[in-house]
C-alpha positions in Angstrom: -19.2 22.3 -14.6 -16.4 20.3 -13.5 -14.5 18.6 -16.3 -11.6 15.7 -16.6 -8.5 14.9 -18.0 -5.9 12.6 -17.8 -1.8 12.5 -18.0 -0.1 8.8 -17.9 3.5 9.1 -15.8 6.4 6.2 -16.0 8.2 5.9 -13.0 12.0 4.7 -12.7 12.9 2.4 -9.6 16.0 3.0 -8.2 17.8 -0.6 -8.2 20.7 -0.8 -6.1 23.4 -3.8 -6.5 22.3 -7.0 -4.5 18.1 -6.6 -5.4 16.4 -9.5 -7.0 16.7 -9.9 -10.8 12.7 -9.9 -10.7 12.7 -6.2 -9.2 10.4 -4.0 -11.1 12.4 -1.5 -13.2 9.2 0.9 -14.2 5.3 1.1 -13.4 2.9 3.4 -15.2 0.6 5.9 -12.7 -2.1 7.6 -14.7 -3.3 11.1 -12.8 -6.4 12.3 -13.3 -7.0 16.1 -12.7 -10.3 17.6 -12.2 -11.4 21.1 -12.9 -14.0 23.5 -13.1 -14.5 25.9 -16.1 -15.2 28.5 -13.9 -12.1 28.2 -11.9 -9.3 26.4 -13.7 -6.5 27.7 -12.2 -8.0 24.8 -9.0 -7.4 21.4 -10.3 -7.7 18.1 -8.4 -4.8 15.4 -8.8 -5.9 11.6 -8.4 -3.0 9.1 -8.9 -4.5 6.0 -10.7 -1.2 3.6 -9.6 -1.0 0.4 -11.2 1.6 -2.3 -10.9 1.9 -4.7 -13.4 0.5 -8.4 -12.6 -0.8 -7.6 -9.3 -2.9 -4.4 -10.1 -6.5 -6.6 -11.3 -7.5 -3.9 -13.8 -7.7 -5.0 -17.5 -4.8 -3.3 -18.7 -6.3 -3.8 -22.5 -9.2 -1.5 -21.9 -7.2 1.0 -18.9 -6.7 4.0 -21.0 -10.4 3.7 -22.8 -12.2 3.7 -19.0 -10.1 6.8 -18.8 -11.2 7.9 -21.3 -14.6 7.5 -20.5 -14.5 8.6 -17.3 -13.4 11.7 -18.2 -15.5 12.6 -21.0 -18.4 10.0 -21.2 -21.7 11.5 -20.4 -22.1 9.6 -17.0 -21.5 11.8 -13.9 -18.6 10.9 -11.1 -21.2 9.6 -8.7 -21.7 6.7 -11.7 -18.3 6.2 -11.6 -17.5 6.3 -8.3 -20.3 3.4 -7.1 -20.7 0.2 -9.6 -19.3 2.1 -12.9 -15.6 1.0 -11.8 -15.9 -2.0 -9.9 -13.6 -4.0 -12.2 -11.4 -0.6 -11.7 -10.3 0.3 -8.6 -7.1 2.1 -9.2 -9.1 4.4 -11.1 -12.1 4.5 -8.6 -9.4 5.4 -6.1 -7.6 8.2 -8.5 -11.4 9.5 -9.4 -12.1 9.9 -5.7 -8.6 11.6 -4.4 -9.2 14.3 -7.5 -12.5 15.0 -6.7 -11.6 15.3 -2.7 -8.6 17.8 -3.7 -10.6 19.4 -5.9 -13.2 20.2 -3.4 -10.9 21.3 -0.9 -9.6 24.1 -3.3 -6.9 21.9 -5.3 -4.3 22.3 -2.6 -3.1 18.4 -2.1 -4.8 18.9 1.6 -7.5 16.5 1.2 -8.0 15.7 5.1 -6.5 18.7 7.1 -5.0 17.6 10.7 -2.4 17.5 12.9 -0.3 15.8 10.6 -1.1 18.2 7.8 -0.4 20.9 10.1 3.1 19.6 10.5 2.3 18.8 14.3 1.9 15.3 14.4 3.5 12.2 12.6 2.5 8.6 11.5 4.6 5.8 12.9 6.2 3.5 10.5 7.7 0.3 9.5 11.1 -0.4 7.8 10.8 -2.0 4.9 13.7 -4.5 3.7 13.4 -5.2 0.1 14.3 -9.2 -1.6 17.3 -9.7 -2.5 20.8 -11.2 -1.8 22.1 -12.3 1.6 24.5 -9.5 2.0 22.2 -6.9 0.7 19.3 -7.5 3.1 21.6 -7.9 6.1 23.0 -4.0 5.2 19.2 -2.4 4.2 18.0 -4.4 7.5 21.6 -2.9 9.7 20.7 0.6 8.1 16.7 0.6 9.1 18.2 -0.7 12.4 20.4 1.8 13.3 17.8 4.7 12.1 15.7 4.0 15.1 13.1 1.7 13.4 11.8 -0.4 16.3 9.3 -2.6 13.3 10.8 -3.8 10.2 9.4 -6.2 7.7 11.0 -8.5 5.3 10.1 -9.9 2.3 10.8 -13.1 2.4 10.8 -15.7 -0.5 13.2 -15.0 -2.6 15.9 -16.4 -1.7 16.6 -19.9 -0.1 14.6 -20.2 3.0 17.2 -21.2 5.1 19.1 -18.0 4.3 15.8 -16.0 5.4 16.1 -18.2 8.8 19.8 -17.1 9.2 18.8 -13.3 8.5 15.9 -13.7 11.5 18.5 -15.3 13.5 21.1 -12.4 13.1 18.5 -10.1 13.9 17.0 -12.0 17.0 20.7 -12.6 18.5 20.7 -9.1 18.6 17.2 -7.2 18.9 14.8 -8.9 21.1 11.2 -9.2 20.3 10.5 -6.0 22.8 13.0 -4.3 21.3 12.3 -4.9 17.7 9.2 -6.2 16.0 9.5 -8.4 12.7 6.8 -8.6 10.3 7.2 -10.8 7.2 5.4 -10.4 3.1 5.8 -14.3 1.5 3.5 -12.3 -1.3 2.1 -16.0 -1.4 5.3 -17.6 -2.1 4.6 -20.9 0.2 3.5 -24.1 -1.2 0.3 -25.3 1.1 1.5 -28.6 1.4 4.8 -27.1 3.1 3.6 -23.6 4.2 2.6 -24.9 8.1 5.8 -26.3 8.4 7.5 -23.1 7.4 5.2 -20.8 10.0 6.1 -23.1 12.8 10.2 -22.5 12.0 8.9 -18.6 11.7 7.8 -19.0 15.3 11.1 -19.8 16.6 11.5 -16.1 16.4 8.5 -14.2 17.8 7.5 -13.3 14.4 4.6 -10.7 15.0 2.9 -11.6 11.6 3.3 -12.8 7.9 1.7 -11.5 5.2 -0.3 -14.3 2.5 1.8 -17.0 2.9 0.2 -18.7 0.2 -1.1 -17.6 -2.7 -4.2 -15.9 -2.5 -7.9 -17.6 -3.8 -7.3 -20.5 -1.8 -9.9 -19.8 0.7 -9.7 -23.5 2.7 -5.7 -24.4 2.4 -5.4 -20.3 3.7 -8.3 -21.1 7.0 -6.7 -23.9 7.9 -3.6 -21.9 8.2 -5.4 -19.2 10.2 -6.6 -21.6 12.6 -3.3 -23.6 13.0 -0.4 -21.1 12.7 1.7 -19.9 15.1 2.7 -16.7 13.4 -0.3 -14.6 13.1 -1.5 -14.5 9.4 -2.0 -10.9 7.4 -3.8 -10.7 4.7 -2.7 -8.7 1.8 -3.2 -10.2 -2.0 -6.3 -11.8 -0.8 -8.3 -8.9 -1.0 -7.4 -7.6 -3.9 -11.0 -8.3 -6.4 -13.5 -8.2 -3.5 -16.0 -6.0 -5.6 -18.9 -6.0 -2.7 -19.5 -6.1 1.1 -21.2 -9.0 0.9 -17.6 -10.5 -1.3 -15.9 -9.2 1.6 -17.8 -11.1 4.3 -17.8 -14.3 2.7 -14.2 -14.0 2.7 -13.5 -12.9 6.4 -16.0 -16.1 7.4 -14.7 -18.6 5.6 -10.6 -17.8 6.5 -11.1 -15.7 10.0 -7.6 -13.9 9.4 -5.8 -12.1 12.1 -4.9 -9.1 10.0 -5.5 -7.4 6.9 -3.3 -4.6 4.9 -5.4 -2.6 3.5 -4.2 -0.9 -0.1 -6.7 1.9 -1.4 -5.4 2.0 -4.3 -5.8 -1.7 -5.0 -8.9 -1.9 -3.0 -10.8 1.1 -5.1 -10.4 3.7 -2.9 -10.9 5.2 0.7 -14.6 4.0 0.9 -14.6 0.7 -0.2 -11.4 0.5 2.0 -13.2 1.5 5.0 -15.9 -1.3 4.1 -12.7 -3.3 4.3 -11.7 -2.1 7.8 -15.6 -2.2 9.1 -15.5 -5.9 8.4 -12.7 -6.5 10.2 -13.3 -4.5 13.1 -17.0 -6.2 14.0 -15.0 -9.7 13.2 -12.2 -9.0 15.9 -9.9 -9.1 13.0 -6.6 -6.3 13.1 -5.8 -4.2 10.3 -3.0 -1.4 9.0 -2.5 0.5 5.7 0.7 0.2 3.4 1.0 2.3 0.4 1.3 -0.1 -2.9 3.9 2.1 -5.1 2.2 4.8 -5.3 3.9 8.6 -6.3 4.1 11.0 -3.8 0.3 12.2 -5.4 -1.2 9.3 -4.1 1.1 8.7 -1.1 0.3 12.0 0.1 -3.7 10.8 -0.1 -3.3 7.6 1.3 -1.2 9.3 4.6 -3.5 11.7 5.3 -6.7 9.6 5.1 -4.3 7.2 7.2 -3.6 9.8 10.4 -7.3 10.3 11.1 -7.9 6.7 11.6 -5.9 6.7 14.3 -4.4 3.3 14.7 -1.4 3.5 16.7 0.5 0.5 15.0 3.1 1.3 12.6 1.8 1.5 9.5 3.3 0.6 5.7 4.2 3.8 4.4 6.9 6.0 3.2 8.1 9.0 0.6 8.4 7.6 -2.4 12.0 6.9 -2.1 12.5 4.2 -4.5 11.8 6.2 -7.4 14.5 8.7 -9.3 11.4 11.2 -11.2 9.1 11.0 -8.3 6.5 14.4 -7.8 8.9 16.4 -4.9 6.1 16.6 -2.4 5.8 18.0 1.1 5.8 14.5 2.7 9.6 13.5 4.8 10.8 11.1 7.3 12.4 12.3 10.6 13.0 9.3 13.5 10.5 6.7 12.0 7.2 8.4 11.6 6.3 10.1 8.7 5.6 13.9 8.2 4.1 16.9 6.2 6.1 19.5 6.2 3.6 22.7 4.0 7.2 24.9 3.7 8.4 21.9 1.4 6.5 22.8 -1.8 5.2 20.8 -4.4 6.4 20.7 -7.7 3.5 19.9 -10.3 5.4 21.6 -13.3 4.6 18.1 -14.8 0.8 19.0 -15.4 1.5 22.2 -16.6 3.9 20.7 -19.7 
């Protein structure tokens, strides 16, 4: 019989000199590990990754779902349909133990070419907030690594600063050479957000993620239909509990793009749901990791590979934590990798 547990794990971010003040300094992962009492030497790892006000699990009754998840009397399939709907890093964490699990509690939850070590998954630079000086060197140092995408997030500092790091780049990097996504993270006004994506435009911007915040279902449609700069959207879909949530939102605002988040979504099915929707609506996609550990990196980049979407897609190793889980998972000339020689380390379930 196949039995639960749980083990809560605080990350550290690294924080180098020039990030915003409002950087996150910790996050809380939760790891649920399944095993069976006739083999418990094979446990399944699910990372239940939060992050704190953009995760929408009630943090006030978290650790007491845990708890019932792993030793209520309802079964995972409960669990794993309506019973954590309100849940979804969980869901996701249930579902990525149970798949390790069942493929013998080795981390190899979808076995490919890029488990195999053959293949890789292109990539995007990412280029953290935070003061003039410090994006232009993170943004020089992706450059100059061979990233040929990079995105910014854009919003915390003045926007005309933002315009004068798009401008360095541009005078520079071409938009065949380089391609720019953007994250607002909803950080335009309506009123004023148009008038921001058509200075965007000036330089062949190839999309910005929820430039408003998200729940505003008509201010964020008109913006699909009059925009410029093709709009992604991320925080939007973060609460969509059903299919039929899911297609009332891709109606009414007709987005370009969606980033899909398993983790924040509730898990690699309900993401797929996601995906499907978009895909009969004529609507792109990609998937970017959401801070997750290396546990539920690892998940999220395998499950990515066999989708096979050739655009570069939001992921990476974990780098911006100092007690991350050293995992098999690297980054050689932009894509990402799985090297099996590099070993896990789970001594942390074992203390």
């Amino acid at each position: 019989m196949i039995r639960f547990s749980y083990k809560k794990h605080v990350f550290n971010f690294k924080r180098p000199a020039g990030t915003s003040h409002g950087v996150l300094q910790h996050k809380t992962s939760y790891y649920l590990i399944a095993r069976d009492s006739e083999n418990p030497d094979i446990k399944g790892i699910g990372e239940c990754s939060t992050i704190k006000g953009l995760s929408p699990d009630p943090w006030d009754a978290y650790e007491k779902t845990l708890e019932a998840v792993c030793h209520g009397p309802e079964p995972p399939e409960y669990w794993l349909q309506a019973g954590l709907d309100d849940f979804p890093s969980i869901r996701f964490g249930l579902e990525t133990a149970l798949l390790d699990w069942q493929k013998g509690g080795q981390r190899l939850l979808f076995p490919s070419a890029f488990t195999a070590g053959k293949e890789g998954i292109p990539i995007n630079g990412l280029i953290w907030m935070g003061e003039l000086d410090f994006m232009k060197k993170q943004i020089r140092e992706k450059i100059e690594a061979g990233f040929d995408c990079i995105k910014l997030k854009i919003g915390a500092i003045n926007f005309e600063k933002e315009l004068e790091l798009l401008r360095m780049i541009r005078s520079e990097f071409d938009g065949e050479t380089l391609e720019l996504r953007v994250d607002a993270n909803g950080a335009f006004a309506p009123e004023e957000a148009l008038e921001k994506l058509n200075r965007l435009s000036e330089f062949g911007i190839h999309s910005i993620e929820q430039p408003i915040r998200q729940g505003q279902w008509e201010a964020m449609a008109k913006l699909c239909e009059k925009s410029p700069v093709p709009i992604a959207l991320d925080e939007e879909l973060i609460g969509l509990k059903t299919n039929e949530d899911i297609q009332k939102m891709m109606i009414s605002i007709r987005p370009q793009y969606l980033v899909l988040k398993p983790s924040l979504l509730g898990g690699f099915s309900k993401s797929r749901a996601v995906m499907e929707e978009a895909e009969q609506a004529g609507t792109g996609w990609w998937v970017t990791s959401a801070l997750e550990g290396n546990i539920g990196l690892n998940a999220i980049a395998q499950w990515t590979f066999l989708l096979e979407n050739p655009m570069p897609q939001g992921l990476g190793t974990g780098q911006l934590f100092t007690n991350n889980i050293p995992s098999p998972l690297y980054i050689d000339k932009v894509q990402l990798f799985f090297n099996e020689e590099n070993k896990w380390d789970l001594s942390f379930f074992d203390e």
